[in-house]
C-alpha positions as CSV (number, residue, x, y, z in Angstrom):
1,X,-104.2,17.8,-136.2
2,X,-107.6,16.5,-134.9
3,X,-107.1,13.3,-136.5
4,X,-110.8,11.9,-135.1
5,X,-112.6,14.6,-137.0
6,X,-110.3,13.5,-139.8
7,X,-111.9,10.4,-139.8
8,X,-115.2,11.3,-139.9
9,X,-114.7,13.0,-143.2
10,X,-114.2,9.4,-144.4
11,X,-117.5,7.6,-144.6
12,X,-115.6,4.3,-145.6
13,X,-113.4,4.7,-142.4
14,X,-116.8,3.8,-140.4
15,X,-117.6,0.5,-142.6
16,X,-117.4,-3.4,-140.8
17,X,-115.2,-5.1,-142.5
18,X,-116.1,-9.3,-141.0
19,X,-118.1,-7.6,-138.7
20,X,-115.0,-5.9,-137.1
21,X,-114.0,-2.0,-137.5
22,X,-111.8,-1.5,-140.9
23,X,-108.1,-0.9,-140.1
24,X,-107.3,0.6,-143.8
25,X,-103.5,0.2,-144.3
26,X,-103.6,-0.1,-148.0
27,X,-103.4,3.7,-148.9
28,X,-100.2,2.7,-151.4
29,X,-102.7,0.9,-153.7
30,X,-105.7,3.6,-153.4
31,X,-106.2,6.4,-151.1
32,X,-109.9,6.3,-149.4
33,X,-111.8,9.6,-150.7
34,X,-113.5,12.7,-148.2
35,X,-117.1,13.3,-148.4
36,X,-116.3,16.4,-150.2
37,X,-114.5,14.8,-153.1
38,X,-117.7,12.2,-153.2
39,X,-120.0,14.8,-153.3
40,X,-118.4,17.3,-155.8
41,X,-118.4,14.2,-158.1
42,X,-121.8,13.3,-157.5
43,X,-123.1,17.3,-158.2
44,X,-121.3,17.5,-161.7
45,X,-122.9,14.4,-162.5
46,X,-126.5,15.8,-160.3
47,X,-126.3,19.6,-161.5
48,X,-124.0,20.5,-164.8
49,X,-123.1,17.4,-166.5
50,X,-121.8,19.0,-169.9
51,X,-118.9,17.9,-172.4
52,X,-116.2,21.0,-172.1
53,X,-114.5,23.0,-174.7
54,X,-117.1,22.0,-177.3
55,X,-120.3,24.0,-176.4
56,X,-122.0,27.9,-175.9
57,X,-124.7,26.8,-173.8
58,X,-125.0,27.0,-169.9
59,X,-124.5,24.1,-169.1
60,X,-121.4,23.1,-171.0
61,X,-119.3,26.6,-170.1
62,X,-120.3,25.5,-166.6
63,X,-118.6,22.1,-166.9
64,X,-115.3,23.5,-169.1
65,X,-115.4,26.0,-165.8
66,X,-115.0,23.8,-163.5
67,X,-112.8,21.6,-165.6
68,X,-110.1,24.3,-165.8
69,X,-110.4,25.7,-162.6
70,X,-109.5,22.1,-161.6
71,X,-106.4,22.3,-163.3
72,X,-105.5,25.7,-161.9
73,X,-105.5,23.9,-158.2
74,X,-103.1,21.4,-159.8
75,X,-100.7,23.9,-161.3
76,X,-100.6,25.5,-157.8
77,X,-100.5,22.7,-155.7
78,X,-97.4,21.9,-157.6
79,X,-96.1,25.4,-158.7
80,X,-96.0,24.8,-162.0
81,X,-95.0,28.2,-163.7
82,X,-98.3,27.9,-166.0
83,X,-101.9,26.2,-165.9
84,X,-101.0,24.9,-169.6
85,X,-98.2,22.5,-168.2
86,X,-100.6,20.5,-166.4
87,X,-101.7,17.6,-168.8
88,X,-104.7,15.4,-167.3
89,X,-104.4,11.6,-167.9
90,X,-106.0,8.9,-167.0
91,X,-103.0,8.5,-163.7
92,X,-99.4,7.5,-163.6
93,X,-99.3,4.4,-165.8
94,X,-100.8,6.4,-168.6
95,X,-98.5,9.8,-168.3
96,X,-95.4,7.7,-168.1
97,X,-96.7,5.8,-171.1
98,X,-97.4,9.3,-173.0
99,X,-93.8,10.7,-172.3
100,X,-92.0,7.1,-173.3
101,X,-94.2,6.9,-176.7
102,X,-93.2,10.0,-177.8
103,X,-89.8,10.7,-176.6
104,X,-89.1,6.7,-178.2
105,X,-90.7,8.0,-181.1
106,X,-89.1,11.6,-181.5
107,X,-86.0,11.2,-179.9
108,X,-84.2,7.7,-179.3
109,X,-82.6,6.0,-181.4
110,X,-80.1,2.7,-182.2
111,X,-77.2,3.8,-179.3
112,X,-78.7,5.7,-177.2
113,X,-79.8,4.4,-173.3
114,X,-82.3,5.2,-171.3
115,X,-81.8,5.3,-166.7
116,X,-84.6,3.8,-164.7
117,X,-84.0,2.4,-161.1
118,X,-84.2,-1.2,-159.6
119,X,-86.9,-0.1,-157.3
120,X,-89.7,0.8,-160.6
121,X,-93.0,-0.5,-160.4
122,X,-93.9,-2.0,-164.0
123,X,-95.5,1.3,-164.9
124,X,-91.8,2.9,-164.6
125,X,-90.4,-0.5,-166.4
126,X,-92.6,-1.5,-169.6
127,X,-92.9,1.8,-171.3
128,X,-89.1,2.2,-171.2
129,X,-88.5,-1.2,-172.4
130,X,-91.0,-0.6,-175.0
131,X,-89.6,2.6,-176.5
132,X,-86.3,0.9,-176.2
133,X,-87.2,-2.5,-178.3
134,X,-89.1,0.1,-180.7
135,X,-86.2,2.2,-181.3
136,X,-83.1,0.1,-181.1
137,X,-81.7,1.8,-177.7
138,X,-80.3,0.0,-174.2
139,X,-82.5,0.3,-171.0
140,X,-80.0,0.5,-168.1
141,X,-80.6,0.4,-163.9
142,X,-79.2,1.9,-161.5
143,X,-79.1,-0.8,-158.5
144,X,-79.8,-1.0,-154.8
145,X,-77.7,-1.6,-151.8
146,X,-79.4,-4.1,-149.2
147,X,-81.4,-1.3,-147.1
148,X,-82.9,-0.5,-150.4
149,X,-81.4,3.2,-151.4
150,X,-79.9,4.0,-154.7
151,X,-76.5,3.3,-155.3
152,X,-75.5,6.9,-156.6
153,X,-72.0,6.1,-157.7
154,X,-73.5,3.8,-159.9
155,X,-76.0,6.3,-161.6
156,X,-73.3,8.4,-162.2
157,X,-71.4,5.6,-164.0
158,X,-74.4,5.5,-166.2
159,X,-74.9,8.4,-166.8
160,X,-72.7,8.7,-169.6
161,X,-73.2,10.5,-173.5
162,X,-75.5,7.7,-174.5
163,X,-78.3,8.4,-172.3
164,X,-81.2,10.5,-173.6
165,X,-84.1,10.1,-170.7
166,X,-83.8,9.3,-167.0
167,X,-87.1,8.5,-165.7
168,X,-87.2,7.2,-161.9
169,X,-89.8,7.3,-158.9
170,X,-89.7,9.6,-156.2
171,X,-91.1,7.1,-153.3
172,X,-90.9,3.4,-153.8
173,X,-94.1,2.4,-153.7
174,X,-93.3,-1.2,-151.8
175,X,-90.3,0.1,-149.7
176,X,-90.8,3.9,-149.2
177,X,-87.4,4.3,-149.7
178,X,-87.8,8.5,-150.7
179,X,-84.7,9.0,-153.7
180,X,-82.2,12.0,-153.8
181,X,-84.5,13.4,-156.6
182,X,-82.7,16.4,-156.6
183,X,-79.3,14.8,-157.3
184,X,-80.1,13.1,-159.5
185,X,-82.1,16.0,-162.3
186,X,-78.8,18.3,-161.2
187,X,-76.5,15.1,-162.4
188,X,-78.7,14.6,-165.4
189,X,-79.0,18.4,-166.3
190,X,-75.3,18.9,-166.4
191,X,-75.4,16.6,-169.4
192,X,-78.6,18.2,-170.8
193,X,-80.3,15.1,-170.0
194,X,-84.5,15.2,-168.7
195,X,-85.9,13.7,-166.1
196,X,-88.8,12.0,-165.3
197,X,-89.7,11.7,-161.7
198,X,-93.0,9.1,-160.9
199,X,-94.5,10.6,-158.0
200,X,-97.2,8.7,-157.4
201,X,-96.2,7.8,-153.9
202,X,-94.6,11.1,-152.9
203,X,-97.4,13.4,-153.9
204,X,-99.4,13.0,-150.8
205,X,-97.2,13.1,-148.2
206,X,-94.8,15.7,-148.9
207,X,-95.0,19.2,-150.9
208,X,-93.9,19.5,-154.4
209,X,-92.4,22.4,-155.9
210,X,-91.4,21.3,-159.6
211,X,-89.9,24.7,-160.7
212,X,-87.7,24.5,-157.2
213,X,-87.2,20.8,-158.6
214,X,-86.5,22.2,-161.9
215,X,-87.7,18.7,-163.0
216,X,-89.2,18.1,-167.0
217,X,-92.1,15.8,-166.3
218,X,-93.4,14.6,-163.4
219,X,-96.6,12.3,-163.4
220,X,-99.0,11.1,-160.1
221,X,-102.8,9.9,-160.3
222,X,-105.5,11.2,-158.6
223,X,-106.2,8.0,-156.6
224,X,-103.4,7.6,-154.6
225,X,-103.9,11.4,-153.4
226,X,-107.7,11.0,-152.3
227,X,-109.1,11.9,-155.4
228,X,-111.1,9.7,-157.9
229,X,-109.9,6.5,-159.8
230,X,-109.2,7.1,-163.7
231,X,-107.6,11.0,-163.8
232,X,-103.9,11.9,-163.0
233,X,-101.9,14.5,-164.2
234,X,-98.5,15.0,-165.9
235,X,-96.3,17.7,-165.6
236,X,-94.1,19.0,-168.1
237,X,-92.3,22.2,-169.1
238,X,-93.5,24.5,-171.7
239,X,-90.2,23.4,-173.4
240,X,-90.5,19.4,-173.5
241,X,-94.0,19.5,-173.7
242,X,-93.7,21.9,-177.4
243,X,-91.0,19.4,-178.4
244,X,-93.1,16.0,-178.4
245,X,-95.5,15.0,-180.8
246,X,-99.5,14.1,-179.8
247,X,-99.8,11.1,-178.3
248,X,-103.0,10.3,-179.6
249,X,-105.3,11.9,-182.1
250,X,-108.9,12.6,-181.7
251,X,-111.4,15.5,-180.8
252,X,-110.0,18.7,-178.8
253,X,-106.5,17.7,-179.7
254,X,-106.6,19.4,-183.5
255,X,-106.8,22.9,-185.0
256,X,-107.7,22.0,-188.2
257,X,-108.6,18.8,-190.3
258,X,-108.7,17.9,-193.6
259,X,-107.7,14.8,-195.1
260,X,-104.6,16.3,-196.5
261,X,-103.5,17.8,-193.5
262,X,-104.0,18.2,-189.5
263,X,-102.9,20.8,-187.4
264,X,-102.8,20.8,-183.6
265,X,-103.8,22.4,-180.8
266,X,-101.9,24.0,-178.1
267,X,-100.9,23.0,-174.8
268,X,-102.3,21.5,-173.2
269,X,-105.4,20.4,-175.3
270,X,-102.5,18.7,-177.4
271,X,-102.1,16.1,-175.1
272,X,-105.8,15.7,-174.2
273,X,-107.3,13.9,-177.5
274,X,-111.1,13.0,-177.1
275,X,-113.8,13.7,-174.3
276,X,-111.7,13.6,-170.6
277,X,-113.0,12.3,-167.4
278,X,-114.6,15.5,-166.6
279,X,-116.1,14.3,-163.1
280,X,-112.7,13.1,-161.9
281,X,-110.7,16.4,-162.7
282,X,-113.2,18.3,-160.8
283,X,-112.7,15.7,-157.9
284,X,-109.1,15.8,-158.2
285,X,-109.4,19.7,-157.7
286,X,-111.5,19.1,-154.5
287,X,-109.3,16.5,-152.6
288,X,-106.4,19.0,-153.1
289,X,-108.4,21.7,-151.7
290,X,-109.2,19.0,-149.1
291,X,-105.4,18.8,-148.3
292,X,-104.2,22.4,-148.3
293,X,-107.2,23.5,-145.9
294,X,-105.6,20.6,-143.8
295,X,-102.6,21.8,-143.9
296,X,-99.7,19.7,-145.9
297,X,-97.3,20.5,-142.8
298,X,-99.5,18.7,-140.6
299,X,-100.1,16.0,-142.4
300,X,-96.8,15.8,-143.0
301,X,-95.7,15.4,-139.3
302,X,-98.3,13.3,-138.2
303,X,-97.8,10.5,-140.9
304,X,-94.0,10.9,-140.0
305,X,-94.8,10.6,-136.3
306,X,-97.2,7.1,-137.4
307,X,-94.1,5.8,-139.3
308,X,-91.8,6.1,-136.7
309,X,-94.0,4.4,-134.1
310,X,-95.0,2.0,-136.4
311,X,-91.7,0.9,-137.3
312,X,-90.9,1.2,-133.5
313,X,-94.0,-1.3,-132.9
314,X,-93.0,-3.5,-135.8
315,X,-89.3,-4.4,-134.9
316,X,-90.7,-5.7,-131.2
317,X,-92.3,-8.7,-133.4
318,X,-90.3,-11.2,-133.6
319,X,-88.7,-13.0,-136.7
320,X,-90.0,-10.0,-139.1
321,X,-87.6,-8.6,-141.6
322,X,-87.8,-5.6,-143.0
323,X,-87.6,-5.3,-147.1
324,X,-85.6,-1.8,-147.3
325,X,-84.7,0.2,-144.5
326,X,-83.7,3.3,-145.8
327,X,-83.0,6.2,-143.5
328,X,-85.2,8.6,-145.5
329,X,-88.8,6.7,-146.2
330,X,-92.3,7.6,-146.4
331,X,-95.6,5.9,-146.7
332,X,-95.2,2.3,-147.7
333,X,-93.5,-0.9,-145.0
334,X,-92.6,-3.9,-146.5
335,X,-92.2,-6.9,-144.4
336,X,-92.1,-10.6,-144.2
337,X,-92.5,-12.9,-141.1
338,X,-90.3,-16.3,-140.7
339,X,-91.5,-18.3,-143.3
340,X,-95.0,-17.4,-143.4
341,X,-96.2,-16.7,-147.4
342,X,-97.4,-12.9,-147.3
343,X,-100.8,-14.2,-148.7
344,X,-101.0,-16.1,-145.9
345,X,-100.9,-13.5,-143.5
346,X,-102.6,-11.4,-145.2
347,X,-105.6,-13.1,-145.3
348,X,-105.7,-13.5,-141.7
349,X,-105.2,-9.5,-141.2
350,X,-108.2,-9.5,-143.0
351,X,-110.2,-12.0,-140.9
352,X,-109.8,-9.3,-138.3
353,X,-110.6,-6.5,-140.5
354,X,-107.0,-5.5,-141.3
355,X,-106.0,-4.1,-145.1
356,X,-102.7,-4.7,-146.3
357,X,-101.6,-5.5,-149.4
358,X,-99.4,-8.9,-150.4
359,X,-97.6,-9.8,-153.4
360,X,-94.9,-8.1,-155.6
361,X,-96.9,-5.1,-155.8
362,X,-96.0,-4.8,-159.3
363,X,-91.9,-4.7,-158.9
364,X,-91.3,-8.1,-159.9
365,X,-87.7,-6.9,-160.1
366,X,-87.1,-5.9,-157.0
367,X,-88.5,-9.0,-155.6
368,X,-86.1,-10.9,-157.5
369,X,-83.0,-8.6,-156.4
370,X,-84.4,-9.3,-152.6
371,X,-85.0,-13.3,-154.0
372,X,-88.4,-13.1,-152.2
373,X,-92.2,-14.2,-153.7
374,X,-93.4,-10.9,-152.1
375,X,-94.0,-9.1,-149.2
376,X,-96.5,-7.6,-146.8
377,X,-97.1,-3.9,-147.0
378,X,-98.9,-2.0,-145.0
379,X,-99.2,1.8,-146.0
380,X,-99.8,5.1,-144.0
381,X,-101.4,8.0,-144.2
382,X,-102.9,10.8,-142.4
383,X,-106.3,9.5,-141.3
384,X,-104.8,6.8,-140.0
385,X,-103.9,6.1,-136.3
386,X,-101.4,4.6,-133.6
387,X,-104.5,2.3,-132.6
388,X,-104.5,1.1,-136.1
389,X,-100.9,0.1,-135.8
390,X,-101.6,-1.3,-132.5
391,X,-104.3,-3.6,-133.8
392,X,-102.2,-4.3,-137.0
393,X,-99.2,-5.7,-134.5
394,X,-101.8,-7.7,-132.5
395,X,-103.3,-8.8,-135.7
396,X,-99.8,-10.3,-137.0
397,X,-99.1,-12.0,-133.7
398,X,-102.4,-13.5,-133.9
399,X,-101.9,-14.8,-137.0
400,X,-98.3,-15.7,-137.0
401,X,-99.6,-18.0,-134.0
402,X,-102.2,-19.7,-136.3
403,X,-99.6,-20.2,-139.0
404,X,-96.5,-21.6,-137.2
């Protein structure tokens, strides 16, 4: 993979940052975006800006083109068995939040449990706990041994007649840590039991089939797999998806109304209430053409060849420790160094041009299980470079030697 002429596709990739050339290692929190996803924004907006589903003239069947093909790419991209099981949302947060409304509202009750993980970012936390409070039902977590991997045995403790919805990532989005996804929906299934799988941090480093997956929902945004900020899609099967009620009412997502009585559309415009981000769609469909005339494989092996020599580079530094070390990983490495505060440091990195993120990156949780304020977390992906992890290692040692 010509990973220069990669680059160039990124105009941000050639930006100062301090004057120095920016080393982006933050792609957990947003993926930077390809000239072609900037400009097929910019021509809806430019050329056939148009609300969709609502209107006969040009301009508008133009836009509801578009619009749809995007979610054709989508349903491919993921195999989903039909276009109509592809909802789009405003990105993970808001998918998760769709499926734990109504599945709290149609389906739990006083008794029942609900499975997420100790590794959850909030997103995969709060509507759980939510539905739970609402409903009178008992969110349990499966825990973590010290590496950061899922204690199976545990979730198959769990997993007993009370449980109605298990809804854990794919990727941990501070440790990488990639879950036995596929143990777990064939442990669920067996006791008729769906699965929801957050793959906001899987979907762009690794192919997804969800009918080989044979997973219910599965939700991801459109920013953390180079697309724009503000669209993401949820997956569901025709099933689940006929089974739970709207989410929200509004425009597009009705038959008929009159004030006696509503009735409401099919999938997916169920799910879609009110005018969507029309622009970001159509980006979304561009950065996954972006990827598959790439090549997923490629990208693939290249980001695992930059982990490996990352992590390689990383371990020579001293007094770092690694939060979770699992042997299967992708994407996100979480680190601290002595005592140094990850704020600390990460201000520094960015003295010298260096993105990273610090903090808890919204597991709270899994800080506390680790008993640590944060972390450091640099992020791969496939523009990225081994002189970027070179300079990130020289960066830290700079700045460990300011700090101690």
């Amino acid at each position: 993979m010509d990973v220069k002429q990669i680059r160039r596709d990124f105009p941000i990739l050639q930006e100062l940052v301090h004057g120095k050339p920016l080393v982006y290692l933050d792609n957990g929190a947003t993926t930077q975006k390809p000239l072609t996803v900037i400009e097929t924004e910019a021509r809806y907006y430019e050329e056939y800006n148009s609300n969709v589903h609502r209107g006969v003239h040009h301009l508008s069947q133009e836009a509801t083109n578009a619009y749809e093909k995007a979610r054709e790419i989508v349903a491919g991209f993921i195999n989903a068995a039909h276009t109509h099981e592809v909802i789009f949302t405003k990105g993970t947060t808001d998918g998760i939040n769709l499926v734990a409304n109504t599945i709290g509202r149609r389906f739990l009750k006083e008794g029942d449990s609900v499975i997420i993980s100790a590794m959850e970012h909030h997103s995969n936390i709060v509507p759980w706990q939510m539905a739970c409070e609402e409903s009178g039902a008992t969110l349990k977590v499966i825990p973590i041994n010290e590496k950061g991997e899922l204690k199976m045995d545990a979730f198959s403790a769990l997993l007993d007649d009370t449980v109605k919805m298990v809804a854990v990532t794919y990727v941990s989005n501070t440790m990488g840590t990639i879950n036995p996804v596929e143990e777990i929906i064939a442990q669920a299934h067996a006791r008729k039991v769906p699965v929801l799988l957050d793959a906001a941090q899987a979907i762009q480093h690794m192919s997804i089939d969800v009918q080989a997956l044979q997973v219910d929902f599965l939700v991801f945004s459109g920013h953390k797999i180079y697309g724009p900020t503000g669209i993401g899609v949820l997956y569901g099967t025709t099933e689940w998806l006929n089974k739970l009620p709207p989410y929200q009412g509004g425009g597009d997502m009705i038959k008929t109304v009159t004030f006696a009585k509503t009735t409401y559309n099919e999938l997916p415009y169920k799910f879609e209430a009110g005018t969507p981000h029309i622009a970001g769609a159509i980006g979304l469909g561009a950065a996954i053409r972006y990827l598959q005339q790439t090549g997923l494989d490629k990208i693939q092996q290249w980001e695992e060849q930059l982990q490996a020599y990352a992590l390689e580079q990383l371990r020579q530094i001293d007094g770092i420790r690694f939060i979770g070390d699992a042997a299967r990983r992708s994407g996100a490495i979480s680190f601290l160094i002595h005592d140094i505060h990850p704020f600390d440091l990460g201000e520094l990195l960015d003295q010298q041009g260096i993105a990273v993120r610090t903090g808890h990156h919204c597991c709270e949780p899994l800080m506390d299980e680790f008993k640590i304020p944060g972390t450091v977390r640099a992020s791969l992906t496939f523009y990225n470079t081994k002189e970027d992890i070179d300079k990130l290692v020289a960066g830290i040692n700079r700045a460990v030697s300011m700090l101690r």
